[in-house]
C-alpha positions as CSV (number, residue, x, y, z in Angstrom):
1,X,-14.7,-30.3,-8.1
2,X,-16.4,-31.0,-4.8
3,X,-14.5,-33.9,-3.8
4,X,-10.9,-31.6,-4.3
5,X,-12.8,-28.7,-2.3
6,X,-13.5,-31.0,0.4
7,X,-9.9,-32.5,0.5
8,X,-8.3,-29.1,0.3
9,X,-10.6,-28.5,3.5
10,X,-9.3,-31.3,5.7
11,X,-6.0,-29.9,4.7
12,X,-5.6,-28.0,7.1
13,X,-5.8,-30.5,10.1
14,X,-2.7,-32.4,9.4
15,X,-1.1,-29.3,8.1
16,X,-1.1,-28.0,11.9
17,X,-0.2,-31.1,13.4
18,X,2.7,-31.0,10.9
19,X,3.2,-27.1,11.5
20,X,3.4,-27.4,15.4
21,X,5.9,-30.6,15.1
22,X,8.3,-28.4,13.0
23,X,8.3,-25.1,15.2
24,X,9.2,-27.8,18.2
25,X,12.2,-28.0,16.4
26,X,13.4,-24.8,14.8
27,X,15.1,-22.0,16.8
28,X,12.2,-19.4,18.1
29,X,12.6,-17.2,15.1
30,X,11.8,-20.0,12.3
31,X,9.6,-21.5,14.0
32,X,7.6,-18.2,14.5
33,X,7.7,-17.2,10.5
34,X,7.1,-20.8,9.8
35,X,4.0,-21.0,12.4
36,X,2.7,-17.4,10.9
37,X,3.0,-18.3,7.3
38,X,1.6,-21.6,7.8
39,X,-2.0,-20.3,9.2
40,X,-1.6,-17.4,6.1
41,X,-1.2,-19.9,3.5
42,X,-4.1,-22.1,4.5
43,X,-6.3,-19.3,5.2
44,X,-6.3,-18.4,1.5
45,X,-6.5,-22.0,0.8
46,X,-9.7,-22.4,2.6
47,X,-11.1,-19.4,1.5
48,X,-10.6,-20.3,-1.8
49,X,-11.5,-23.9,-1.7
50,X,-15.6,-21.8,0.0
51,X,-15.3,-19.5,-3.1
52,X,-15.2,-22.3,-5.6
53,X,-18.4,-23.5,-4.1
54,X,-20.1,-21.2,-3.9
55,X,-19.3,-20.2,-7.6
56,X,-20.9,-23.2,-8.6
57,X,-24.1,-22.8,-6.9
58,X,-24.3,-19.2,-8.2
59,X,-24.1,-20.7,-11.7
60,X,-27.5,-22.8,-11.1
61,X,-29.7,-19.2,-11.1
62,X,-31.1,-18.9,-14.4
63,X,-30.2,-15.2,-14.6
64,X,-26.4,-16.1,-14.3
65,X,-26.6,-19.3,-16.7
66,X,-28.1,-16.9,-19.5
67,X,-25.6,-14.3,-18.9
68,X,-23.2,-17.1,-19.3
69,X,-24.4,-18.8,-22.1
70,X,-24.6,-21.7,-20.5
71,X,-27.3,-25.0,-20.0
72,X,-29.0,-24.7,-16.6
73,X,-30.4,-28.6,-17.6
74,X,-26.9,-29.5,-17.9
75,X,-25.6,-27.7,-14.6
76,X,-28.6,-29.0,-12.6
77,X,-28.7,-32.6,-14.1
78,X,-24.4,-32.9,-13.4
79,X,-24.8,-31.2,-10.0
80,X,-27.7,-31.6,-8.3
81,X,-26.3,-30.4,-4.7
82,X,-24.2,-27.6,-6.1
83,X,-27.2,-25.0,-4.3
84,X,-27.1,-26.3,-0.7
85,X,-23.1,-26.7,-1.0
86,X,-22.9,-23.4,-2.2
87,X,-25.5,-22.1,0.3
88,X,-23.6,-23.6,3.1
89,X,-20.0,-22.5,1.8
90,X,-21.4,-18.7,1.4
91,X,-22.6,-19.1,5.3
92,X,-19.4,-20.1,6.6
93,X,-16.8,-17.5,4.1
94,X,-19.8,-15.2,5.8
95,X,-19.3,-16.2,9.4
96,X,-15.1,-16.2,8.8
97,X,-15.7,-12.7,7.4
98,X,-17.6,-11.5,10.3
99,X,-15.6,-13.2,12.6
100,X,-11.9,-12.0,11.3
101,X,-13.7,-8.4,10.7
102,X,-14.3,-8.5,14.4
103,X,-10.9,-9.6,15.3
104,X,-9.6,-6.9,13.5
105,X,-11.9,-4.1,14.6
106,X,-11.0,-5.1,18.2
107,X,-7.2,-4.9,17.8
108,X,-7.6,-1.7,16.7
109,X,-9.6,-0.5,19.6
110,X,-7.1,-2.2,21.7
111,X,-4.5,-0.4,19.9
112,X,-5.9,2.8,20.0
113,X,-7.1,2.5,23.9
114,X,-3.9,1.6,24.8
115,X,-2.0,4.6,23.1
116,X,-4.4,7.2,24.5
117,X,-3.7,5.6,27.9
118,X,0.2,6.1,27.5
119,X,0.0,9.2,25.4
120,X,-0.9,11.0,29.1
121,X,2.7,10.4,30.1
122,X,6.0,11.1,29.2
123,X,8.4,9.6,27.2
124,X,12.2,9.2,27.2
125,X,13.2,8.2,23.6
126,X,11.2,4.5,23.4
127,X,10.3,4.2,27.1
128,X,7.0,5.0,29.2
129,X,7.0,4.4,32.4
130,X,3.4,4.1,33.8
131,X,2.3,4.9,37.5
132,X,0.1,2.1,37.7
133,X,-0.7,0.3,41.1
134,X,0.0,-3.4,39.1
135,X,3.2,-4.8,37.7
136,X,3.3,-4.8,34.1
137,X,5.2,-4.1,30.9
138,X,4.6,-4.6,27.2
139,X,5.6,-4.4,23.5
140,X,3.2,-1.4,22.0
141,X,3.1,-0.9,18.4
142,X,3.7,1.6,16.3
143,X,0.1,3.8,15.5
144,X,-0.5,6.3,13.3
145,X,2.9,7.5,12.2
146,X,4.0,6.7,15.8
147,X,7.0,4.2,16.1
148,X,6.0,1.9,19.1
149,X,7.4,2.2,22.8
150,X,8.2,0.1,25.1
151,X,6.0,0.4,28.1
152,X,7.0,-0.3,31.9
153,X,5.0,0.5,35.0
154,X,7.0,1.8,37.9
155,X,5.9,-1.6,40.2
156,X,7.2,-3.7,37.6
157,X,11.0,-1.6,37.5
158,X,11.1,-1.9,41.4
159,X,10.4,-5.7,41.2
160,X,13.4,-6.4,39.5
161,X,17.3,-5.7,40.1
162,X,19.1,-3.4,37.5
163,X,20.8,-5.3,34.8
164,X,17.3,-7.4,35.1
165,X,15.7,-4.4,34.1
166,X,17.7,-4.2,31.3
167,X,16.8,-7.9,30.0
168,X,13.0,-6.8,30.2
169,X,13.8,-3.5,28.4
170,X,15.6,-6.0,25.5
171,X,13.0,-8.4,25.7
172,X,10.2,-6.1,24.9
173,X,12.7,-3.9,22.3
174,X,13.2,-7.2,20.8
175,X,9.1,-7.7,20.0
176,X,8.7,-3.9,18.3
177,X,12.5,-5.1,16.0
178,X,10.5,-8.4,15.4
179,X,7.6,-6.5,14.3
180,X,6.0,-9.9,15.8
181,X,3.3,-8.3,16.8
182,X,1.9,-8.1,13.0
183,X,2.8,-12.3,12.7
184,X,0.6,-12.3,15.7
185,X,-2.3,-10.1,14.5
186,X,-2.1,-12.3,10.7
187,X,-2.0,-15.5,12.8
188,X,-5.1,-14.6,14.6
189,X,-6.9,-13.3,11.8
190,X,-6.0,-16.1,9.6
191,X,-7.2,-18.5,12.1
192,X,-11.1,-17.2,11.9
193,X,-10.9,-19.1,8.4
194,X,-11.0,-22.4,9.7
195,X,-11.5,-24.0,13.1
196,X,-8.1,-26.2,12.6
197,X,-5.9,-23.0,12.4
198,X,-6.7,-21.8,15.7
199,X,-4.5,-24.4,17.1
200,X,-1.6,-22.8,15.7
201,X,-1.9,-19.7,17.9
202,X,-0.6,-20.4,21.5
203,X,2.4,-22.5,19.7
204,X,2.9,-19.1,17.8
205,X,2.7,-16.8,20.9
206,X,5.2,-19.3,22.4
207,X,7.8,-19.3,20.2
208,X,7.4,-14.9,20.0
209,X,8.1,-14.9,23.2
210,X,11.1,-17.2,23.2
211,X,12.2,-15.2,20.1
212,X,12.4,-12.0,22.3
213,X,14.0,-14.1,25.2
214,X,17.0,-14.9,22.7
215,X,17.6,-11.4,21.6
216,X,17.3,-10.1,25.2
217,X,19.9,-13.1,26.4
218,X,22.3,-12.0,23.4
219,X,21.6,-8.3,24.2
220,X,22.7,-8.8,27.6
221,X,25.1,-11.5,27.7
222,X,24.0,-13.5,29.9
223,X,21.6,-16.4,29.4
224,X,21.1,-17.3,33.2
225,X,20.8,-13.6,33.9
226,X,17.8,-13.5,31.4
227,X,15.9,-16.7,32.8
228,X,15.8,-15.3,36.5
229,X,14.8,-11.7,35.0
230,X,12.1,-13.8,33.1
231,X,10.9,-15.8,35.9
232,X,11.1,-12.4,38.4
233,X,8.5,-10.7,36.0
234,X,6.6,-13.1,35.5
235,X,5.7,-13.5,39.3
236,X,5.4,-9.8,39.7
237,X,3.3,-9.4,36.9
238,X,-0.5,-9.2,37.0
239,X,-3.1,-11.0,34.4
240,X,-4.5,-7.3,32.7
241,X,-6.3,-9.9,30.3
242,X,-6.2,-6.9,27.7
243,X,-3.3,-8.3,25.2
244,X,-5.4,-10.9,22.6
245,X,-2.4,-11.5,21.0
246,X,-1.6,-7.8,20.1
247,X,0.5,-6.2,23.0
248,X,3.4,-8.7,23.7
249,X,5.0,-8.9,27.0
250,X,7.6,-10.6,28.9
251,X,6.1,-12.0,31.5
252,X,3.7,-14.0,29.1
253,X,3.2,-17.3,27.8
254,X,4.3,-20.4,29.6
255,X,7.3,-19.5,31.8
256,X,8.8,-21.9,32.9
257,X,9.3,-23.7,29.8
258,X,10.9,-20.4,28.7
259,X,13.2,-20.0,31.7
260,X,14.5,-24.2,30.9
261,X,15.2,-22.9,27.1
262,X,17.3,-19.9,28.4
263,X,18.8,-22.2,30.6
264,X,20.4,-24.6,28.2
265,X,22.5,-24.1,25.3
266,X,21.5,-21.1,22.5
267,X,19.1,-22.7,19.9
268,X,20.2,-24.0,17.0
269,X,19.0,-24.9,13.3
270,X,18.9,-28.9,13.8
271,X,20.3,-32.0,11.8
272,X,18.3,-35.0,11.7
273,X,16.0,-37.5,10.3
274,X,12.7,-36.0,12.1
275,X,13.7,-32.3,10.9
276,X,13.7,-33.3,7.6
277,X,10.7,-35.4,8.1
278,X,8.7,-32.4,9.9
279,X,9.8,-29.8,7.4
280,X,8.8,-32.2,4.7
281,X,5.3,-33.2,6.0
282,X,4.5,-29.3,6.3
283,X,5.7,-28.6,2.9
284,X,3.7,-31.3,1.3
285,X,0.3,-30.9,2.9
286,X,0.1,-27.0,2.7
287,X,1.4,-27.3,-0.7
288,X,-1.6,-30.1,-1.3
289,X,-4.0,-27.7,0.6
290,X,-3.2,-24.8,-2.2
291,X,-2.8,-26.8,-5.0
292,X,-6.3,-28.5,-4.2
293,X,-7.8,-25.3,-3.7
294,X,-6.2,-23.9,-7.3
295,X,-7.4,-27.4,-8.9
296,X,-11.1,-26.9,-7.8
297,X,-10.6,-23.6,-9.2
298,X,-9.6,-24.8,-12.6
299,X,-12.2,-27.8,-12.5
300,X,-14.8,-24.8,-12.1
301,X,-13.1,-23.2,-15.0
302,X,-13.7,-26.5,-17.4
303,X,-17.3,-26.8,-15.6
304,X,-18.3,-23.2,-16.8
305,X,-17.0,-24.5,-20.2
306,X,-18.7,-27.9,-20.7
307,X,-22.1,-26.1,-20.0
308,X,-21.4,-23.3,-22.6
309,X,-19.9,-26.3,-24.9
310,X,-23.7,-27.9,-24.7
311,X,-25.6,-24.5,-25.7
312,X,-22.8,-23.9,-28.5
313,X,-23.6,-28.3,-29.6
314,X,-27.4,-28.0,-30.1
């Protein structure tokens, strides 16, 4: 049991390596859903994988091996370090807890800050425009039984030319049609489960944002068109540092890699060796991650078992 808990626990560092390989390349949208469902999947891997252990040191109290009819001798003589394991497991599902509890509280502040901040102004159908000093704009969600807006301050509109306006207004349309602000929020939740996963976030904020770029650049027609409106914003913008991965904006991310995609040709799904070789990898070691995790499970299962099997013997 312990040797399959540890395993499905290194899981998850070639499972990003593979995971960040594949996104490279899928068009923007797969590789966002691939990226998000990725750190989701080994998330509940490695919180299971904790869980197991620490159900096996909880079986060494005498209280719970009488409850369970089962031979504390038996459990201590086949598993001696089952206590500290199961103490250190506890500690870090603890700290994960604490940590993604945290993440979450935070987004919502954010979330709820931000919408009392826009609330103060008007709105014409999706669109606030803010009379703030600094150049900005953003996705915000929807809160409350609110559908999200689309939020612009008035420096940022002057900044850029007309039908460049309208690329910014598709780009950040494009992230509330996404909903990729909730991949974003699961992605950084996920990632307070294990330190590995938090290397999948800035590919996933990446690929968002080129996601948006693509459905501005179809919205407006004009692929060139949507790299200089890109590349304008982004030098007019200003670092609020208030976003953490909730309020997605154009002008985010690393932009000049985005303005060379928009550039070139449209993405599109690959054929190849290394696609099916990246796809592959990912499949098989977040699949071994789970199925470890489900095994150790099981083995816990037959554990509980064999100890209730030597009661039942004498």
């Amino acid at each position: 049991m312990n040797l399959l808990v540890v395993l499905a626990l290194v899981g998850p560092w070639p499972a990003v390596a593979a995971a960040r390989r594949l996104a490279d390349l899928l068009p923007p949208k797969a590789a966002g859903l691939v990226l998000a469902g990725a750190a989701v999947a080994l998330a509940g891997a490695t919180a299971l994988a904790l869980a197991v252990l620490v159900g096996g040191g909880l079986l060494h109290l005498p209280q719970m091996a009488a409850a369970g009819r089962m031979s504390l001798p038996w459990l201590v003589s086949t598993s001696p370090a089952a206590v500290p394991a199961a103490l250190a497991a506890g500690t870090a599902l603890a700290v994960a807890a604490r940590l993604a509890a945290r993440r979450w509280r935070g987004q919502q502040a954010l979330l709820r800050r931000t919408w009392e901040a826009v609330d103060a102004h008007p709105v014409g159908g999706d669109l606030t425009v803010l009379p703030d000093a600094a150049a900005d704009a953003y996705a915000l969600p929807g809160h409350r039984g609110r559908p999200g807006r689309v939020v612009v301050t008035a420096p940022m509109l002057q900044a850029l030319g007309r039908r460049e306006r309208d690329v910014l207004l598709a780009h950040e349309r494009a992230h509330l049609a996404g909903r990729h602000h909730l991949l974003s929020r699961a992605t950084r939740i996920a990632s307070a489960a294990h330190p590995a996963l938090r290397g999948l976030r800035a590919p996933l904020a990446f690929h968002l944002e080129r996601w948006a770029d693509e459905d501005a650049a179809a919205a407006v027609g004009d692929r060139r068109l949507a790299a200089a409106a890109v590349a304008r914003a982004a030098l007019a913008a200003s670092d609020t540092g208030r976003r953490e991965g909730l309020l997605l904006a154009a002008a985010t991310g690393p932009v000049p890699r985005r303005v060379r995609a928009l550039l070139g040709p449209a993405p599109r799904v690959p054929r190849g060796r290394a696609l099916r070789v990246a796809a592959a990898g990912l499949l098989a070691v977040v699949a071994f991650s789970v199925m470890l995790s489900v095994g150790s499970a099981y083995e816990l299962h037959e554990y509980v078992e064999q100890a209730r099997s030597v009661v039942r013997g004498r």
